[in-house]
C-alpha positions in Angstrom: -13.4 -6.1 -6.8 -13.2 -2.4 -6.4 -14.5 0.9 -8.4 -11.4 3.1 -8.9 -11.4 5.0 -11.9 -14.9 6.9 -11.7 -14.2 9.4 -9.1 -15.3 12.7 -9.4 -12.1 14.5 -7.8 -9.2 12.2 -6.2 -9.0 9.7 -3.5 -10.7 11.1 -0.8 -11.6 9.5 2.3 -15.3 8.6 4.1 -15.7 11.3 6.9 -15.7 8.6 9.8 -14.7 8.9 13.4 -13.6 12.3 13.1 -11.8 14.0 15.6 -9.6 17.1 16.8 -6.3 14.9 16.1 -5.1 15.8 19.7 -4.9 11.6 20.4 -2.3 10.6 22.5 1.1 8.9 20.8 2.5 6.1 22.0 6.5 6.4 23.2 8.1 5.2 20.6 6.5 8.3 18.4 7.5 10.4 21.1 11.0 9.3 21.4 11.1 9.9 17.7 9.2 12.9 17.2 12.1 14.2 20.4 15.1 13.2 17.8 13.9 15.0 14.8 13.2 17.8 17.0 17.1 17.9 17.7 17.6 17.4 13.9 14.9 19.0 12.2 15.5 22.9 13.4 18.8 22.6 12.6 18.5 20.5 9.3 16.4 24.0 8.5 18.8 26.6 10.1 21.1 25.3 7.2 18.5 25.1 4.1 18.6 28.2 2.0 14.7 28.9 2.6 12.9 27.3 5.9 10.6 24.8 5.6 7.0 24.5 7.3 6.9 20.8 7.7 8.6 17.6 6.3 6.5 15.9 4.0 3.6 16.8 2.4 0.6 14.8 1.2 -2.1 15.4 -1.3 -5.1 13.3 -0.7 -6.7 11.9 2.3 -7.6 8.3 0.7 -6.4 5.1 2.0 -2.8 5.5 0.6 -2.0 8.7 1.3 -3.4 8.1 5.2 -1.5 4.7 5.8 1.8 6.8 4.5 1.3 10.1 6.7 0.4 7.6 9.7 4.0 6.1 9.5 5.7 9.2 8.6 4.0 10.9 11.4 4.9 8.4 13.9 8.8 8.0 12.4 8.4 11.4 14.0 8.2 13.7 11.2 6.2 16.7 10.5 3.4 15.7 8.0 0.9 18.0 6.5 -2.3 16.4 4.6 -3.9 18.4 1.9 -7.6 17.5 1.3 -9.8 19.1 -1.5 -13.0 18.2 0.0 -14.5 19.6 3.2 -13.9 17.4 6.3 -17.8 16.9 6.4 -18.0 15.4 3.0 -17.3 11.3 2.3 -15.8 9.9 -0.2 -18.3 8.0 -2.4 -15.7 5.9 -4.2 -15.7 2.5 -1.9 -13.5 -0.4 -2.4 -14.6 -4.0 -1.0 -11.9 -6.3 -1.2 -8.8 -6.4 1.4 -6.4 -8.4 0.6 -3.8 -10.9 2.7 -1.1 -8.9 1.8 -2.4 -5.3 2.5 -3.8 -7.0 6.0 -0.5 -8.1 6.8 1.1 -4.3 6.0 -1.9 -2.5 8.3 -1.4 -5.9 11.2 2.5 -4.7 11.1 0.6 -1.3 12.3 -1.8 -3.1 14.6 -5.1 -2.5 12.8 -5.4 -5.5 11.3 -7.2 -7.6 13.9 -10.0 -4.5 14.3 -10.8 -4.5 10.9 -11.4 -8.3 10.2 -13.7 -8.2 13.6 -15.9 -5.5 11.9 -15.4 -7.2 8.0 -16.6 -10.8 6.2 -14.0 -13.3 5.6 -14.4 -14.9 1.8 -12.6 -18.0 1.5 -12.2 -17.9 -2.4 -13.1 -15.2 -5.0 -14.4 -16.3 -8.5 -13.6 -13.8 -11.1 -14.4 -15.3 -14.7 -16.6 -18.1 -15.7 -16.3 -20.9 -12.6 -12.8 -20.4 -11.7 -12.3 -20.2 -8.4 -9.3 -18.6 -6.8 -8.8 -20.4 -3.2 -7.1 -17.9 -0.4 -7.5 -20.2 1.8 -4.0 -22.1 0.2 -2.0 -18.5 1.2 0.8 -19.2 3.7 -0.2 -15.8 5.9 -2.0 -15.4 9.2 -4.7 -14.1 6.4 -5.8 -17.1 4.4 -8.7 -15.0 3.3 -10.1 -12.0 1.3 -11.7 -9.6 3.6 -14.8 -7.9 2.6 -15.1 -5.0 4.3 -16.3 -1.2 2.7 -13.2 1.0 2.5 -14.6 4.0 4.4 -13.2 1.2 7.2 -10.2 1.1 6.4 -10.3 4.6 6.1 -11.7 5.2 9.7 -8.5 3.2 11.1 -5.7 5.0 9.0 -7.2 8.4 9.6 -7.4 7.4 13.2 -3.7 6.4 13.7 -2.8 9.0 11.5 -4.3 11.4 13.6 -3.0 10.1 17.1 0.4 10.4 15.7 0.8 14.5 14.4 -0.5 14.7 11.2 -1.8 17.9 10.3 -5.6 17.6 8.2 -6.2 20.9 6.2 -9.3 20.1 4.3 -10.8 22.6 1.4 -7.3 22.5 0.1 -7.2 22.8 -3.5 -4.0 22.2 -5.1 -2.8 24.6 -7.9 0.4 23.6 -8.4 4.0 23.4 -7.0 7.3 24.6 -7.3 10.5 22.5 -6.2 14.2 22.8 -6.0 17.5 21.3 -4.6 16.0 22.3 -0.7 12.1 21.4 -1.2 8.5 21.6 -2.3 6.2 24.2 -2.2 3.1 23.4 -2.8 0.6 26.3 -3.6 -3.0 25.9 -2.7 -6.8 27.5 -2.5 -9.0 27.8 0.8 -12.3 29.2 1.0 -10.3 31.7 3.1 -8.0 32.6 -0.3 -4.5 31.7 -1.4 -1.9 29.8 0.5 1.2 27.9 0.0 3.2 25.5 2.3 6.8 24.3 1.9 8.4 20.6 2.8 11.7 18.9 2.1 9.3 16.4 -0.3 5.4 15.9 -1.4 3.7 12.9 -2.5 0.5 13.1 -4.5 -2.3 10.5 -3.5 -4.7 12.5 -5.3 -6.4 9.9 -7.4 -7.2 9.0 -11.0 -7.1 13.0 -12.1 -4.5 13.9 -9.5 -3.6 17.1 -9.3 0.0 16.7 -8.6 0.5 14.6 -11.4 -0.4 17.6 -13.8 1.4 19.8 -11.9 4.7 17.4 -12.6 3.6 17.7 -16.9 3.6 13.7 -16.7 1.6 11.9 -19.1 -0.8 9.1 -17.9 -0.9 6.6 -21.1 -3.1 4.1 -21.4 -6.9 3.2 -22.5 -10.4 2.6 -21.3 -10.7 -1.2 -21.0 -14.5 -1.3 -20.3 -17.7 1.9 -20.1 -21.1 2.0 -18.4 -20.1 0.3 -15.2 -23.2 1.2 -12.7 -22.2 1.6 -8.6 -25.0 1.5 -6.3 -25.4 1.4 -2.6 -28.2 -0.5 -1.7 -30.1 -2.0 1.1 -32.0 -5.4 0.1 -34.8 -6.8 1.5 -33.4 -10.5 2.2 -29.9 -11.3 3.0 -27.8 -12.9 0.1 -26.4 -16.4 1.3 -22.6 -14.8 0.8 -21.3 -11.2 1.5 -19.5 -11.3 -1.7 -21.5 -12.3 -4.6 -20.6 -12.3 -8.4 -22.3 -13.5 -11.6 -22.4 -13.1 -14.9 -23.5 -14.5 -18.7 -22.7 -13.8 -21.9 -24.2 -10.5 -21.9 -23.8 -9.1 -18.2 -22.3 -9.2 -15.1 -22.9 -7.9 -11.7 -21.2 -8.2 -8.3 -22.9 -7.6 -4.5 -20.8 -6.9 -1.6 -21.9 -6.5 1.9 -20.9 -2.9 4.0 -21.7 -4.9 6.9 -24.6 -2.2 8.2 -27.7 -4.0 6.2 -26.3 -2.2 3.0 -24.5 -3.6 -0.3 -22.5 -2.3 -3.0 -23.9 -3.4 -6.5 -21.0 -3.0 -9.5 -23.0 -3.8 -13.0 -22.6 -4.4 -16.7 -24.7 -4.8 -19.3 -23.5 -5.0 -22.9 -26.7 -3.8 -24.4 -27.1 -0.8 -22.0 -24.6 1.2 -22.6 -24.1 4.9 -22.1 -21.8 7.7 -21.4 -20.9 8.6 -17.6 -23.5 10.9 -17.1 -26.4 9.1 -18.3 -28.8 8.8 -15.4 -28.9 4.8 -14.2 -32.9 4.0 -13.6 -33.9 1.4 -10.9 -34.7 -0.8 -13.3 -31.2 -0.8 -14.6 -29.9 -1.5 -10.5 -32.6 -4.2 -10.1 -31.6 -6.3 -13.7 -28.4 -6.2 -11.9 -28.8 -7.7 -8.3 -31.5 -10.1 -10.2 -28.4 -11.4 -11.7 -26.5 -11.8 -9.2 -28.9 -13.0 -6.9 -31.3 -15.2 -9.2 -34.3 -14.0 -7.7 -36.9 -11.4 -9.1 -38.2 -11.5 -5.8 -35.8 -8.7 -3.9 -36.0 -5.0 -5.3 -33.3 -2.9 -4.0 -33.5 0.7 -1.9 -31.2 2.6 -3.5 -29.8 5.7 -1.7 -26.7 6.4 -4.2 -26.0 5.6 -7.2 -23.8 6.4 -10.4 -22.0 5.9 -13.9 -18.5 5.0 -14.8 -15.9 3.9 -17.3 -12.8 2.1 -16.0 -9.7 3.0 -17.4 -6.0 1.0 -17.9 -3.4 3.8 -17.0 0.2 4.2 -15.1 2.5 7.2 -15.2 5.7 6.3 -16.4 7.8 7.6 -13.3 6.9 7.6 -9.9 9.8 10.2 -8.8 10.4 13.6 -10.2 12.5 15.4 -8.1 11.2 15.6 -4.2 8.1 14.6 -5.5 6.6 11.6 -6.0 3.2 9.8 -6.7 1.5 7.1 -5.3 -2.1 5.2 -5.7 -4.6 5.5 -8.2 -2.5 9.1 -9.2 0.3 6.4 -10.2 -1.6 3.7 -11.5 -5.2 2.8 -12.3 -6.9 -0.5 -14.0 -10.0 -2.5 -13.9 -11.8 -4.0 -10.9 -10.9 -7.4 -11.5 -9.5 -8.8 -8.6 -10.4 -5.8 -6.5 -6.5 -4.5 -6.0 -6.5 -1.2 -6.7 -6.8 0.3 -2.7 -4.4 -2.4 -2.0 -2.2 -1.6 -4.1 -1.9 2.0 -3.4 -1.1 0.9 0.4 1.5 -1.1 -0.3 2.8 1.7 -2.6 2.7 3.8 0.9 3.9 1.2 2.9 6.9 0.8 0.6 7.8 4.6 0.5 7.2 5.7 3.9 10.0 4.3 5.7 12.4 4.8 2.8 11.5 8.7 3.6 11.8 8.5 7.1 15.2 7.2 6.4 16.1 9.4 4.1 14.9 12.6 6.4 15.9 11.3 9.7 19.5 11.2 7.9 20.0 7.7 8.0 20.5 6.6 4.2 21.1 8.8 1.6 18.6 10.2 -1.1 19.4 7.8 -3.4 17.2 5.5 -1.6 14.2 6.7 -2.8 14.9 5.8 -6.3 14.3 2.6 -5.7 10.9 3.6 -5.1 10.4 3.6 -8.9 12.4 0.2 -8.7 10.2 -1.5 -6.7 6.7 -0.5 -6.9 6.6 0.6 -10.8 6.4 -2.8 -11.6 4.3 -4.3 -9.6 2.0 -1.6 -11.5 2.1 -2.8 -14.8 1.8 -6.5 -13.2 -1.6 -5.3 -11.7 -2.3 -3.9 -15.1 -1.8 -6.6 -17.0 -3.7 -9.2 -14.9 -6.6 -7.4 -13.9 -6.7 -6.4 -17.6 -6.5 -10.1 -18.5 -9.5 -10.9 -15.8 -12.0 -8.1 -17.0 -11.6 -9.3 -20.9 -12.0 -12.4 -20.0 -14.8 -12.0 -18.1 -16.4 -9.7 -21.2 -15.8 -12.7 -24.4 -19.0 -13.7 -25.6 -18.8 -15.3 -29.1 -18.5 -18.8 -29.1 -14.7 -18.9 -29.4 -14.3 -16.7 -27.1 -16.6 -18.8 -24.3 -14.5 -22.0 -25.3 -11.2 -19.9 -24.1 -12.9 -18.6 -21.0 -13.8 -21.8 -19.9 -10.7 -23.8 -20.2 -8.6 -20.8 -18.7 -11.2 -21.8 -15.5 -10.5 -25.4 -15.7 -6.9 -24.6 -15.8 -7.3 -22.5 -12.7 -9.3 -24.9 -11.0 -7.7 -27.9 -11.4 -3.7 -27.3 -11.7 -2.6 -26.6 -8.3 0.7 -24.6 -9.5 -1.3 -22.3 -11.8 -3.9 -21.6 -9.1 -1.6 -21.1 -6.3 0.4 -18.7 -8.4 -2.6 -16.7 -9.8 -4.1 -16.2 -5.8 -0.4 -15.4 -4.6 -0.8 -12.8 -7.8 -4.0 -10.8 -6.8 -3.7 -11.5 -3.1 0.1 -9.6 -3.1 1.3 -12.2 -1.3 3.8 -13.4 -4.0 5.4 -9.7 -4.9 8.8 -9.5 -4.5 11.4 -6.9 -5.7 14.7 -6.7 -7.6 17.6 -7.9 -5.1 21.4 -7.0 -6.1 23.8 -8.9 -8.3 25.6 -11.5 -5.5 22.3 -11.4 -3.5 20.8 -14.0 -1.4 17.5 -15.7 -2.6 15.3 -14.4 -0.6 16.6 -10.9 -0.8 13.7 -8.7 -1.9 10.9 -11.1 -1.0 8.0 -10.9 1.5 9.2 -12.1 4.9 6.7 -14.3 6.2 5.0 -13.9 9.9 7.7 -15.9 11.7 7.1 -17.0 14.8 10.0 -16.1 17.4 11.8 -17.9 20.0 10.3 -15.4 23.0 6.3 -16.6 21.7 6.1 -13.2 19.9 5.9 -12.6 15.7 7.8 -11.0 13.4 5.1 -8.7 12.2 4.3 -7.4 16.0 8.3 -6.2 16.2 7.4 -4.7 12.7 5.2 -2.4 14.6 8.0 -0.5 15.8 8.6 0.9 12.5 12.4 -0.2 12.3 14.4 -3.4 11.0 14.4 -6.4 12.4 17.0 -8.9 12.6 16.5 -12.3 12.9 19.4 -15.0 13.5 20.0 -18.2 15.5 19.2 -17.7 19.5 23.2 -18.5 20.4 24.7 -15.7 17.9 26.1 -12.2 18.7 23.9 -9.4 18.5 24.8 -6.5 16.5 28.3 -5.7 15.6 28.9 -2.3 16.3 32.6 -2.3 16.7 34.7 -2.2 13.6 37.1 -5.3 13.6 40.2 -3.1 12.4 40.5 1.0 11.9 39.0 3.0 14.8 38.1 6.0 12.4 36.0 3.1 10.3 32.4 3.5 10.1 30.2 1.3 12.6 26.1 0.5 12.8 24.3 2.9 14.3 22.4 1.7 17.4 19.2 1.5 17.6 17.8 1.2 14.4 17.4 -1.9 14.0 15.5 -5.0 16.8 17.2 -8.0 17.1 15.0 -11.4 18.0 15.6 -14.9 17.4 13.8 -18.0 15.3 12.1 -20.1 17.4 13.3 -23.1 15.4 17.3 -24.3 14.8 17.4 -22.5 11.4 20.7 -21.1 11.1 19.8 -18.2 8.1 20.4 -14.2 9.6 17.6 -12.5 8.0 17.0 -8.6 7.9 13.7 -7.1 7.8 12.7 -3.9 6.1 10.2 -1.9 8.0 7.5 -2.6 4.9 7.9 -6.6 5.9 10.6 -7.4 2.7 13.6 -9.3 3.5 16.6 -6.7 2.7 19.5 -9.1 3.3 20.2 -13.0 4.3 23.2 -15.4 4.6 23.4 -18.7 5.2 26.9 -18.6 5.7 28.7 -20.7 8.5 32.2 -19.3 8.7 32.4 -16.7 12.1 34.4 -14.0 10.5 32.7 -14.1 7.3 29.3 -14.3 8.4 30.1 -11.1 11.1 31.3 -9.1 8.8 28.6 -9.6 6.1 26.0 -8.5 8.5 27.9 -5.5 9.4 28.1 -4.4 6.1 24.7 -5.3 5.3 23.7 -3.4 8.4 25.7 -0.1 7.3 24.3 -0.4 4.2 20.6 -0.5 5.2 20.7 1.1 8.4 23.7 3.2 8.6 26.6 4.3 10.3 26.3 5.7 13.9 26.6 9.6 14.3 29.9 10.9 14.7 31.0 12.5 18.2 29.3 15.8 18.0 26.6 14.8 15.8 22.8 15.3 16.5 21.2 12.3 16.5 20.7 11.3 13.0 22.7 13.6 11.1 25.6 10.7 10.9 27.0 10.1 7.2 24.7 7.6 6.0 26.3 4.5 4.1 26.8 4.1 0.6 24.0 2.0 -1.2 27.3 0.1 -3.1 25.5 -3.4 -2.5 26.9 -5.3 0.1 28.9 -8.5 -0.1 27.6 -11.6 0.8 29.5 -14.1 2.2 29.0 -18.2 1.0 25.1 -17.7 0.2 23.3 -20.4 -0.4 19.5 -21.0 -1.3 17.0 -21.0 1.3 13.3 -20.4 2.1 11.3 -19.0 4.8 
């Protein structure tokens, strides 16, 4: 579970392993950051007013740090706009990482490093006794990861750091202006007024995000439950799990472990409630953990605690213009199923490289639409079930326990309903909108396959680019055109080719966010060669023209490609 909806401001970050941002980037960001350089200057000689930086980012949470770390190291110029001073934490703390969200930040290489420092949970129970088993997830992740999300935070902001991105804390967004070259985005310092100007801005500004004002859109939608209490803790005992939740017909309450001898407490009572800013007596906080716990026994040091009322929101477009909004500025819902940080990151993860693409001139700007395509959604999905879980979890007249309880039998003891409703919450079984014609597996998660060279897909994801997978005896990229000299070919090096360690015959290619963009199965030479190429220059691009900068080429049309004598398949 996580607490979204009570913040105070936006979705800040914890103020963790702070540095002066002068880390050291590996090559590949180099070599990139060198092409933009080549591109960027003159990309601005040619804009009718100059820009100061790429992309900029309102709010220094969890999802707008994963998607400045990969726009910084694609090698763009990121800004990061942060309301609070760079000495103040974010109080607002998810719990729960998912499989799904570990697999997007191992594809970054900080996976491994935050489950060493987190819990694994081999099952969650959200309502009644049903039991949602992870442990049946086909992912190197088979686990929910209990970890406090100033961690997460601590990692992104790290990365993020190493790779360029500019902090500017005490920056208060007023508003914005934007037109057919870029954003500015206008702003307040304790030093006075300033403004900054990008080819596009993404708000990650939380639940009463700034940006979304600014854009006039309406957040629709309802409170689903009020008088929540948060409260960091530190217990005298140790509870036997790291993740603890209970509840009766009246209450519930949930304990989660930080890891440092202290423990988030998330309560309900249906006979206490009160606006959010009724003060919350340790009384209140003890009832709680005594729930959870079963004991009387262990009264809680409490060194923060607070009010809340969760609200079921989404914005009805994620896009206006070069803007566009991600997180809890996009969406917000209950704590059920703790997946509101995760989903926010794998909002990031699914618009970073699509931006990088987009500004590095490799696909047109019609690729960020599907942005709204994709992720808009998956949402409402999140909505609805998390919706579902949290009134479940609240029935309490007698009809009402009869339903809760055979929902939990049905969960518990039909495989097929239980393995869909963990692939559900874990993220694991999201998959987007593929093209008329397509494959099967277009548009769904790509697995961690292991490669005939020992190594795994999701390390070669680290590179940030495509990745093509075929039989070890094909061809590698086709960057010749088979007829016309003037036709458009590839463009080298943007995409890594490797090989499946077993016979399967299937070409597969990877999007940088870990989503299968195109397969075949077909066995015909000719057919199958040119199928990839066009599903290559449709994805990746054509190569510059003689005379171009690097990455200034005419990107490809995003006409869906043909695909030649598909045929079902799985990974």
């Amino acid at each position: 579970m996580d607490a979204r909806n009570h913040k105070p401001g936006h979705d800040g970050h914890g103020g963790h392993d702070r540095h002066d941002g002068h880390g050291h980037a590996s090559p590949r960001t180099n070599e990139a950051r060198t092409a933009h350089d080549r591109t960027y200057h003159g990309r601005k000689a040619r804009d009718r007013t100059p820009r100061d930086t790429d992309v900029i980012v309102v709010g220094a949470g969890p999802t707008g740090l994963l998607l400045a770390g990969d726009l910084a190291e694609a090698g763009l110029g990121v800004t990061l706009l942060e309301r609070r001073p760079a000495t103040i934490s974010n109080l607002t703390r998810a719990l729960a990482v998912h499989a799904r969200t570990l697999e997007q930040l191992d594809a970054r290489d900080l996976a491994d490093e935050l489950v060493a420092g987190g819990h694994r949970v081999p099952a969650i129970r959200l309502f009644g006794d049903a039991t949602f088993d992870a442990t049946r997830l086909r992912s190197r992740f088979p686990f929910v990861l209990i970890t406090p999300q100033f961690e997460v935070e601590r990692l992104l902001e790290r990365r993020a750091r190493r790779a360029g991105v500019v902090f500017r804390y005490d920056s208060e967004v007023l508003g914005l202006d934007q037109d057919a070259d870029g954003v500015t985005m206008r702003f307040r310092t304790a030093d006075g007024l300033g403004s900054i100007r990008a080819a596009y801005a993404v708000g990650t500004d939380g639940v009463r995000s700034t940006v979304r004002e600014a854009l006039g859109l309406p957040f629709p939608g309802k409170s689903v439950i009020r008088s929540l209490v948060l409260a960091d803790v530190r217990l005298s005992r140790e509870p036997a799990s790291p993740f603890t939740v209970a509840a009766n017909d009246d209450a519930f309450a949930l304990v989660g472990s930080f890891g440092d001898g202290w423990y988030r407490v998330i309560g309900w009572n249906r006979h206490r409630q009160a606006d959010d800013d009724a003060p919350v007596g340790l009384d209140e906080v003890h009832e709680f953990t005594r729930l959870a716990l079963g004991s009387d026994d262990d009264v809680p040091e409490v060194r923060w605690v607070s009010r809340f009322h969760s609200d079921e929101r989404q914005v009805p477009r994620y896009r206006v213009g070069r803007v566009f909004l991600a997180g809890d500025a996009a969406h917000v819902h209950s704590p059920a199923g703790g997946q509101g940080m995760n989903t926010g990151l794998q909002d990031a993860a699914n618009l970073s490289w699509k931006l990088a693409a987009v500004l590095r001139g490799h696909s047109p700007d019609s690729l960020l639409d599907s942005y709204q395509t994709e992720r808009h959604p998956v949402g409402r999905q999140v909505l609805r079930s998390s919706g579902a879980l949290i009134r479940l979890a609240l029935l309490h007249t007698a009809p009402g326990r009869a339903v809760r309880t055979l929902a939990a039998r049905l969960v518990n003891h039909l495989r097929p309903l239980s393995g869909h409703a963990i692939r559900l919450v874990s993220g694991i079984g999201i998959a987007y909108p593929a093209g008329p014609g397509a494959h099967p597996l277009a548009g769904r998660r790509a697995p961690d396959i292991h490669l005939a060279d020992g190594s795994r897909l999701y390390a070669l994801l680290r590179q940030g680019t495509f990745v093509l997978l075929t039989p070890a005896d094909e061809p590698g990229i086709p960057h010749t055109p088979p007829s016309k000299e003037d036709s458009p070919r590839p463009a080298a090096g943007r995409v890594i080719t490797a090989s499946w360690r077993s016979g399967r015959r299937t070409a597969l290619l990877v999007r940088p966010d870990g989503y299968i963009a195109w397969a075949t199965d077909a066995t015909a030479p000719a057919a199958r060669a040119a199928a990839l190429r066009s599903a290559l220059l449709h994805w990746t691009g054509a190569a510059p023209e003689d005379g171009d900068s690097i990455g200034t080429g005419r990107p490809a049309s995003l006409t869906p490609p043909a695909h030649a004598a598909d045929t079902p398949g799985d990974c």
